[in-house]
Structure formats: structure tokens, C-alpha cells
C-alpha positions in Angstrom: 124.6 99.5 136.7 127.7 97.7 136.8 129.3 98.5 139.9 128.3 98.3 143.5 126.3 99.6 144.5 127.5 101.4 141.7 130.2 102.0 138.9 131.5 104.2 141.6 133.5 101.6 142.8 137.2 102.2 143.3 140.2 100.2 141.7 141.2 99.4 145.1 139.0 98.6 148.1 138.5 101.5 150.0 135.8 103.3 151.8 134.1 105.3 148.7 133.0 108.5 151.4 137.1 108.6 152.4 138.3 111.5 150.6 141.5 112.7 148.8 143.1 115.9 149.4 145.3 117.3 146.8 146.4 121.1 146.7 148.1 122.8 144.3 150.7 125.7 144.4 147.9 128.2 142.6 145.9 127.7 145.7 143.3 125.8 144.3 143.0 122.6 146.7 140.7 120.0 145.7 139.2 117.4 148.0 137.9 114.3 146.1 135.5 111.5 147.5 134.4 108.5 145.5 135.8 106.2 142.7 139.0 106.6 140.2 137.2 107.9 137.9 136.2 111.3 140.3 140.0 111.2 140.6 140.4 111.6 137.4 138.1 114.0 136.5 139.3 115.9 139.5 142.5 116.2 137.8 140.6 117.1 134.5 139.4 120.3 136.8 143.0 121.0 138.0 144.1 121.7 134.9 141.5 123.7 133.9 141.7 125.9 137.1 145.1 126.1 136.3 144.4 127.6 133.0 142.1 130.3 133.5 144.1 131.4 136.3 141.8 130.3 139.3 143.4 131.3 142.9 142.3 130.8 146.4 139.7 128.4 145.7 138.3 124.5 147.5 136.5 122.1 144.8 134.7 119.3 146.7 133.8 116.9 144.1 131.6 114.5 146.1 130.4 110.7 145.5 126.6 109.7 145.9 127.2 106.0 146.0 126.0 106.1 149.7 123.8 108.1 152.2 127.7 108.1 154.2 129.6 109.5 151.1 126.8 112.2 150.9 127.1 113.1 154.6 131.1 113.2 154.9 131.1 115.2 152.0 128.6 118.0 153.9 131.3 117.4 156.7 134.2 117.8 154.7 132.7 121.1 153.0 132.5 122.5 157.0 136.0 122.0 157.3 137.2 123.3 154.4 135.0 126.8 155.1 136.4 126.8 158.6 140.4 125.9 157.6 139.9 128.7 155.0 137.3 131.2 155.6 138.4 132.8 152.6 138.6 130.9 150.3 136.0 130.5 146.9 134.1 127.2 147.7 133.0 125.1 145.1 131.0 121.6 145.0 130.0 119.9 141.9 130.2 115.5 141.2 127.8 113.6 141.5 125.9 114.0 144.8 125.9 117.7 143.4 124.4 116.9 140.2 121.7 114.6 142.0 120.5 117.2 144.7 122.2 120.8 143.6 119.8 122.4 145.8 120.9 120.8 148.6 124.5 121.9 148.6 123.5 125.3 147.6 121.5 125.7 150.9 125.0 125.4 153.2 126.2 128.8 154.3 129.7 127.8 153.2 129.1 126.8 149.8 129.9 129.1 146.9 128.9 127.6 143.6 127.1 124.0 142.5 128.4 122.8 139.3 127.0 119.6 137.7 129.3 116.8 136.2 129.1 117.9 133.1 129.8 121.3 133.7 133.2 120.5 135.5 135.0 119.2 132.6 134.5 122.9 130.7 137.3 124.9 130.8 135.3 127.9 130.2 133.6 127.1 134.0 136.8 128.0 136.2 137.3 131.2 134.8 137.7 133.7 137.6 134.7 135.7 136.0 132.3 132.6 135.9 133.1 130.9 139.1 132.8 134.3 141.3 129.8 135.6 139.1 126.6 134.8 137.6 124.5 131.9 138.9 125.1 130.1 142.5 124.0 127.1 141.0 125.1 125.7 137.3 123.4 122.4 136.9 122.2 121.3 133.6 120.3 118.1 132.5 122.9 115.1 132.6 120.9 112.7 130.5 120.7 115.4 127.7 124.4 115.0 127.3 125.0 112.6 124.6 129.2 112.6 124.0 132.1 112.3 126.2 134.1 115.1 125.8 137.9 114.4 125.1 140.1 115.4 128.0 143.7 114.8 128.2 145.8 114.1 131.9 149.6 113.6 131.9 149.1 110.8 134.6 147.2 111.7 138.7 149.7 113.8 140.7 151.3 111.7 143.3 150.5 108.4 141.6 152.5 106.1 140.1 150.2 104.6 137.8 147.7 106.6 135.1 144.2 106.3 134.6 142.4 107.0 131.0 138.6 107.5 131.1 137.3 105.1 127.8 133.5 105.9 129.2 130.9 107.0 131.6 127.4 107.0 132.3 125.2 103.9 132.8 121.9 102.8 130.8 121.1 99.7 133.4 118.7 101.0 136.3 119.8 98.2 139.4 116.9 98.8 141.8 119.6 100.2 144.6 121.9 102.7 142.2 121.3 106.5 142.2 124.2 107.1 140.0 122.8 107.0 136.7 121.0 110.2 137.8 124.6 112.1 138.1 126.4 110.7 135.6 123.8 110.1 133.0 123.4 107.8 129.9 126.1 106.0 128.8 128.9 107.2 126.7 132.1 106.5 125.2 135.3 108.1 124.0 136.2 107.1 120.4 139.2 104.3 120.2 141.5 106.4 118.4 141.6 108.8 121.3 141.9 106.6 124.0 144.8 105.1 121.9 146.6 108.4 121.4 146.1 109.5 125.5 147.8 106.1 126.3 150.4 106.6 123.9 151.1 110.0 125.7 151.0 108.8 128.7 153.6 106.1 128.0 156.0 108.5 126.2 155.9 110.6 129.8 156.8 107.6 132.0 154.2 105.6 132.7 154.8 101.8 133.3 151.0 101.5 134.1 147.8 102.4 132.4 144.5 102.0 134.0 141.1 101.9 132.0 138.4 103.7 133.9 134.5 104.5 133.5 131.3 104.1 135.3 130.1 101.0 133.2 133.2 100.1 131.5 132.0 97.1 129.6 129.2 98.8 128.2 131.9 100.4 126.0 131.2 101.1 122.1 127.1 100.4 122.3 127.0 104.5 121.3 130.0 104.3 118.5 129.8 103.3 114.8 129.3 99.5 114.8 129.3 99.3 118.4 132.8 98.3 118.9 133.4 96.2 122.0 135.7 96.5 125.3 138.5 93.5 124.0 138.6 95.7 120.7 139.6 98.3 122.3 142.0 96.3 124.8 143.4 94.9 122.0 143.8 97.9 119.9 145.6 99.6 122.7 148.4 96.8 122.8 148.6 96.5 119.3 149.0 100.4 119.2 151.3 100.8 122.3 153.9 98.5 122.3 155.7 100.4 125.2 153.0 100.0 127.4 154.1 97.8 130.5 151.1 97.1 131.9 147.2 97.6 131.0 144.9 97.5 134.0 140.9 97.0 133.9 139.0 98.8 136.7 135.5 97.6 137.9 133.5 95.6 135.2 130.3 94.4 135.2 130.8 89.9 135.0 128.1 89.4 132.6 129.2 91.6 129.5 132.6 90.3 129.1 132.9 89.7 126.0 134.7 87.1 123.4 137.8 89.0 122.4 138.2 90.5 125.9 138.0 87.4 127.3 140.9 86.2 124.4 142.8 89.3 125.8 142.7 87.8 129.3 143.8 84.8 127.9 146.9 85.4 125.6 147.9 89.2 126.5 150.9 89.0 129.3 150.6 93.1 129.3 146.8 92.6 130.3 147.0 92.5 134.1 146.0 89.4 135.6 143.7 91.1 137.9 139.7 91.8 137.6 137.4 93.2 140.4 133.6 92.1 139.5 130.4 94.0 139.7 128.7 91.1 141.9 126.6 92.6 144.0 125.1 89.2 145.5 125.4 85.7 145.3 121.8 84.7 146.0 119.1 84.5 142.8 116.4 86.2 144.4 118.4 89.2 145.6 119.9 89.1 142.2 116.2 89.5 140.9 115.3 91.9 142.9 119.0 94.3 142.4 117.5 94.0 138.9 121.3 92.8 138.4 121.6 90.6 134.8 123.5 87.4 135.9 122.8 84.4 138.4 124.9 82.9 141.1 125.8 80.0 138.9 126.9 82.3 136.2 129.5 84.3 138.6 130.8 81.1 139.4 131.2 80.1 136.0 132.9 83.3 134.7 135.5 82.8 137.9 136.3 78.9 136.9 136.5 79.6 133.3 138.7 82.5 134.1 141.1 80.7 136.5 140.9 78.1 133.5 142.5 80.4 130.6 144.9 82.2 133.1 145.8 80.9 136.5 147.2 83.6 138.0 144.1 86.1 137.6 142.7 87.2 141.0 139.4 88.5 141.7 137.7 91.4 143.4 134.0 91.7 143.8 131.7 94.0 145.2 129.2 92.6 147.7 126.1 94.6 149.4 124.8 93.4 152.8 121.6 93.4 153.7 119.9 94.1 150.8 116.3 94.8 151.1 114.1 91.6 151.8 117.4 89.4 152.7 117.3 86.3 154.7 119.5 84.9 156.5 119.7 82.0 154.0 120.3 84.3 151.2 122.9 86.1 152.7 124.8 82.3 153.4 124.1 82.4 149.5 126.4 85.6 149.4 129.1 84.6 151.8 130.0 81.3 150.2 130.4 83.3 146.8 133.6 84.2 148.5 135.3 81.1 148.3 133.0 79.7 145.3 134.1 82.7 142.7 137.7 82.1 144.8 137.5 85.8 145.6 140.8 87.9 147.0 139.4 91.5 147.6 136.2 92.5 149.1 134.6 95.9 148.3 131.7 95.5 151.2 128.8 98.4 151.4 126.4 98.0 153.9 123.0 98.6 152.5 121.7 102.0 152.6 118.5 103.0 151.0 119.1 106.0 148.4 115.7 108.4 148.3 115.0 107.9 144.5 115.7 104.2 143.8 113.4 101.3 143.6 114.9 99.2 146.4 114.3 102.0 149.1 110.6 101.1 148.8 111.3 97.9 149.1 110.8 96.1 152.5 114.3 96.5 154.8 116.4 94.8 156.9 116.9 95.8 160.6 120.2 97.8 160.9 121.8 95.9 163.4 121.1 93.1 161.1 123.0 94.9 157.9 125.9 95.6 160.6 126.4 92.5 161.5 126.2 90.5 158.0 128.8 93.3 156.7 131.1 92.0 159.7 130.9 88.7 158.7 131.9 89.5 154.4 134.7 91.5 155.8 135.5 89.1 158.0 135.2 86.4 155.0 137.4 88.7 152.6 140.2 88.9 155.6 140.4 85.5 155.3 140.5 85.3 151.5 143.1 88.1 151.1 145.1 86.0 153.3 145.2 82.5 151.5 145.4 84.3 148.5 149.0 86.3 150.0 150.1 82.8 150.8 149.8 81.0 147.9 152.0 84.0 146.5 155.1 83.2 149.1 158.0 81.7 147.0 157.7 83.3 144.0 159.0 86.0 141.7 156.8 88.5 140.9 157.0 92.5 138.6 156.0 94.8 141.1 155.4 98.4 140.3 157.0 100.3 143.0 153.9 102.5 144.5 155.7 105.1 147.2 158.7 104.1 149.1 158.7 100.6 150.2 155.0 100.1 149.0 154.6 98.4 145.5 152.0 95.8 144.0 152.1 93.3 141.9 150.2 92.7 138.8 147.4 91.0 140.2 147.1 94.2 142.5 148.4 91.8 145.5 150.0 94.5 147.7 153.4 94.6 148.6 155.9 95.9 151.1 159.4 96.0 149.5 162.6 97.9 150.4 163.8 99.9 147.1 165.6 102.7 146.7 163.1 103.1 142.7 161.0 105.7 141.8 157.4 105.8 142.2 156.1 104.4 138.9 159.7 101.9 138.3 159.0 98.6 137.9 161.4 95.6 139.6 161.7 91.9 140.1 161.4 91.1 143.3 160.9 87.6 145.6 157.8 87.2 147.6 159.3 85.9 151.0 156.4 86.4 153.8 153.3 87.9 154.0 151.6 90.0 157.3 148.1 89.1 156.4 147.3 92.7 154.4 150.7 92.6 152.4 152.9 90.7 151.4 157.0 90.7 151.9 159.2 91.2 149.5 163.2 91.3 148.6 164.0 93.2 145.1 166.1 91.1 143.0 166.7 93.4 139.7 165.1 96.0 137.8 162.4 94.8 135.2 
């Protein structure tokens, strides 16, 4: 898998169990945990509700990447019975897909629906949803294409976010995701093209690529096309595109031309957050993960080497079974040794199903603690990397009022009277250790 501890690892560093309310004027409110790409599909699902006509109805689509994610989901699906007792409730993603039984057992649950089941139109019709089976589940590594599915953008975001792929063939000894989301897959370049065109011709500055194992993009197309083709065909293909944003990528399977794209593409955000996991070779090993310590550190150098301003993210798991304390040292100096900006930190947490939950564990208070200190690390990184930003111009994309970021996802508080989506040129004059200051200068 190529995300930590799964692909199900956000664009931005966030707690994966927080959720995200959105509700619509039919009714139909949906409550989404997880990564960008449940976001997306959440809107995939919006659409369709919209559609058939669906009223008075709660989707929870949940995240499994954690035993927490699993467990505020069950919480939020309480609420949601008790805020509206009426209400049709439906829960389908991938904790759903995983353990369908599970959800169907809770007194307020509805319907189950599995992932692939979600991005049917035919599923939200009023007849289907309130009729016929509670649970509709179906084998998720029998599914063998990604179906096409076209969004106009995520409502109330200012940038827009294309699924290219989804599934994962790796088995990492700590992942359960590949059980909900299946093999890999990938949507045909000519597609992705033509949704990114769309989405530029409706207003968007800011396209970002999402998928659960995004570099493993092509291996199940005609000649097994790779990621920078595809990067490159988009901004060949779009000229009007602003800005092209990567979401969580796995560091060993960057390829030649993507890594050319990094180099000599201005439109190709400077900005990559890396499926790391660990920076010790034994816990490396025994993740089942396909890269060493020295080759992280590598990538980063060479990297920094070709484009300067590039920042890095990284997911890191604490605690991981059999760590010692030396190997977690091994991890925390990754930090400053892959010259990391944003930490996505996950406490270890075994997942019933997986390899590593056999495995021998660490004490609790132990995991605690050693997450502390990689938050505590990644504080301190985010904040030399704000400073070395102070004094300089940078094209923000102008997030919500006076929130914006730049294109190495630095984030940025800036006084603007632009829309949500607008790009300006702004200087960087401060930072407060989380954001950094800015003055607009001119439209982009």
C-alpha cells in the first residue's frame, strides 16, 4: 500500500476519523470520514441522490484506516439517528465494505452499501435504498474497472479533485484497505484529460489528482502507461490549467518522466506528501514497505536538487509492532534528514485481519508517547519551513476568506476581498508558527 497506514491518507494533515458534514437542499446530508478521495466519491453519491430524487436521507461513508476512524464513525451514525430520527440512514465506504455485518447490527442503521455499490446511480433510487436487501455488499476484488464518474469541483472547496485510480495490489503487513477498496485500478488518460478540461472551463484554478495508490497508475491499461505520462498529458492537453496538484504517493514508484515533470513543469505544484511510513530498515522490513531509509533520503535530496522550492509531507506510524527505541530515533531524524514540512502521525493501532496485528506490540503508553515526540518534531519542521518563506512573493490560491495557500501547500493567512478558488500575488511578511502572514499585492 502506498499510503499510511494507508492510501487513505488526506491531501492535508488531518485526523483521518474527523468527519465532514455537507447537506444538501434535497435533504440528503452526507457525513464523510477519511481521505480526499471518500470526499470525492462522497460527492460522486450526491449527485446521484440528487438524481433519482432521494429526500430525507444521512450517508455515512466511513474510513477504516484506524480502529478510531471505525469507532467515531459508529459514534457519528448515533448522532445522526438521534438529530434525525426520521431520516433514511445509510452507511457504505470502506469500514462498511470490510465488516457490512457490523454496521447492519446498529438499531439506527438502514442500509450497508459496499464501495462499489455507491458509485451506481441505479443504488439511490428511492425504490432500492428503502426496499430490497438491508445489506448490498458485493465482492470488491471482483471488480476489475474504474467506473467513469464526472464532479463539477467538491462543494465549498476552492480547489477540485479528479480520481485517476483506486485500489491497491501491495499487502503492507499493517493496511486493511485493500480489503475495501480492492485491486488496483485506473481510469483511462483520455478521461481524466477531458474531466480536468471540464473542470477548468467551470472555474477551477486548481486540479488535484487523487487515488488510493496513485503511482501505481496505468499497470491495468494498454502498455501500462505511467503517472508522469499522464501528468504530462494533462498539461500538454490543458493549457488553462493553473495549477496541477499530486496527492499522497508512494516514494519508491516515482517514475522517470514524473520525476522530469517535477523538474521542468512550473504548473506542477511544488509540493509532494510521501508514503514513508518509517525511517528504520527493520520496521521497513517488517511494514513489508518496498524502500529503505537511505532511499527516502535519496529521493528528498535529489528532489530538492531538480526543484528547490518543493516541500515534503510524509506519513509516519509510531510504534509499530516490535519497535525499539533505537528504531524509532531512526524515524524521528527522517524528519530533518528527508527535510520534512508536514507530518501525517498515526499512532499504531492493530487492524483485526492484517499481518502486523499478530506481530509482537508495543505498550500503549509507549505508542503515545513516541507520537508526541513526531508531532512534536513536525511542529518544529512546519515552523522552519514558514520561516524560510518570510520575504518572499508567493501565488496563493485564496481558500475561504482570509485563508489561502501557497503552491507548496504552505498555509496562509491573507486579507482579500477574492473569491474562494481566485488566485493572487501576495508577500509573505510573518509567520505564527501554523501559518504564515501575508499582504496581497495583485491578482495572478
Amino acid at each position: 500500500m502506498s499510503t499510511a497506514p494507508t492510501a487513505h491518507v488526506p491531501l492535508e494533515p488531518e485526523d483521518p476519523a474527523a468527519p465532514a458534514r455537507g447537506e444538501g437542499t434535497d435533504g440528503v446530508d452526507i457525513i464523510t470520514f477519511g481521505c480526499r478521495l471518500n470526499a470525492w466519491e462522497s460527492e460522486v453519491m450526491r449527485g446521484h441522490a440528487r438524481e433519482a430524487g432521494l429526500t430525507d436521507a444521512i450517508i455515512i461513508n466511513t474510513c477504516a484506516v484506524t480502529n478510531e476512524a471505525v469507532r467515531q464513525a459508529r459514534q457519528a451514525i448515533r448522532r445522526a439517528r438521534k438529530d434525525r430520527p426520521g431520516a433514511h440512514l445509510i452507511v457504505t465506504g470502506c469500514a462498511a465494505q470490510i465488516d457490512p455485518l457490523a454496521f447492519a447490527k446498529m438499531p439506527e442503521v438502514d442500509r450497508v452499501i459496499g464501495n462499489a455499490e455507491k458509485l451506481k446511480s441505479d443504488t439511490f433510487r428511492s425504490a432500492v435504498i428503502r426496499g430490497g436487501e438491508a445489506v448490498s455488499v458485493g465482492d470488491i476484488m471482483a471488480v476489475t474497472e474504474l467506473a467513469g464518474h464526472l464532479v463539477d469541483g467538491l462543494e465549498g472547496r476552492a480547489r477540485a479533485y479528479v480520481q485517476v485510480q483506486t485500489g491497491c495490489d501491495h499487502r503492507c503487513t499493517f493496511c486493511i484497505i485493500p480489503y475495501g477498496r480492492g485491486n488496483a485500478r485506473s481510469a483511462p488518460a483520455g478521461e481524466v484529460v477531458d474531466q480536468v478540461r471540464r473542470l477548468v472551463e467551470t472555474g477551477h484554478s486548481e486540479v488535484v489528482l487523487t487515488g488510493v495508490d496513485m503511482t501505481s497508475w496505468g499497470t491495468d491499461l494498454p502498455g501500462q502507461p505511467k503517472l508522469g505520462r499522464l501528468v504530462r498529458a494533462i498539461l500538454k492537453q490543458v493549457p488553462d490549467l493553473k495549477r496541477l496538484r499530486l496527492s499522497s504517493i508512494d516514494a519508491i514508484e516515482i517514475d522517470d518522466d514524473l520525476m522530469a515533470a517535477i523538474a521542468e513543469e512550473e504548473r506542477l505544484c511544488p509540493y509532494l506528501h510521501l508514503s514513508l511510513q518509517a525511517g528504520d530498515d527493520m520496521v521497513l522490513k517488517r511494514m513489508k514497505r518496498r524502500h529503505l531509509r537511505a532511499d527516502a533520503i535519496a529521493l528528498t535530496d535529489r528532489l530538492k536538487a531538480i526543484r528547490p522550492d518543493i516541500a515534503f509531507g510524509a506519513d509516519l506510524i509510531a510504534g509499530f509492532p516490535t519497535e525499539t527505541e533505537a528504531m524509532f530515533e531512526n524515524s524521528l531524524r527522517l524528519v530533518e534528514e528527508c527535510q520534512l514540512a508536514y507530518l501525517h502521525v498515526f499512532p499504531y493501532s492493530p487492524r483485526p485481519g492484517t499481518p502486523a496485528a499478530r506481530m509482537p506490540q508495543v505498550n500503549g503508553a509507549v505508542i503515545k508517547e513516541r507520537a508526541k515526540r513526531l508531532r512534536e518534531a513536525g511542529e518544529a519542521a512546519l515552523t522552519r519551513h514558514l520561516a524560510s518563506m518570510v520575504g518572499r512573493e508567493e501565488v496563493l490560491l485564496v481558500e475561504k476568506p482570509g485563508e489561502a495557500r501557497a503552491a507548496n501547500f504552505a498555509p496562509v493567512r491573507i486579507e482579500t476581498p477574492a473569491r474562494p478558488g481566485a488566485l493572487v500575488r501576495a508577500a509573505i511578511t510573518g509567520h505564527d508558527g501554523t501559518h504564515l502572514i501575508a499582504r496581497a499585492v495583485e491578482a495572478a
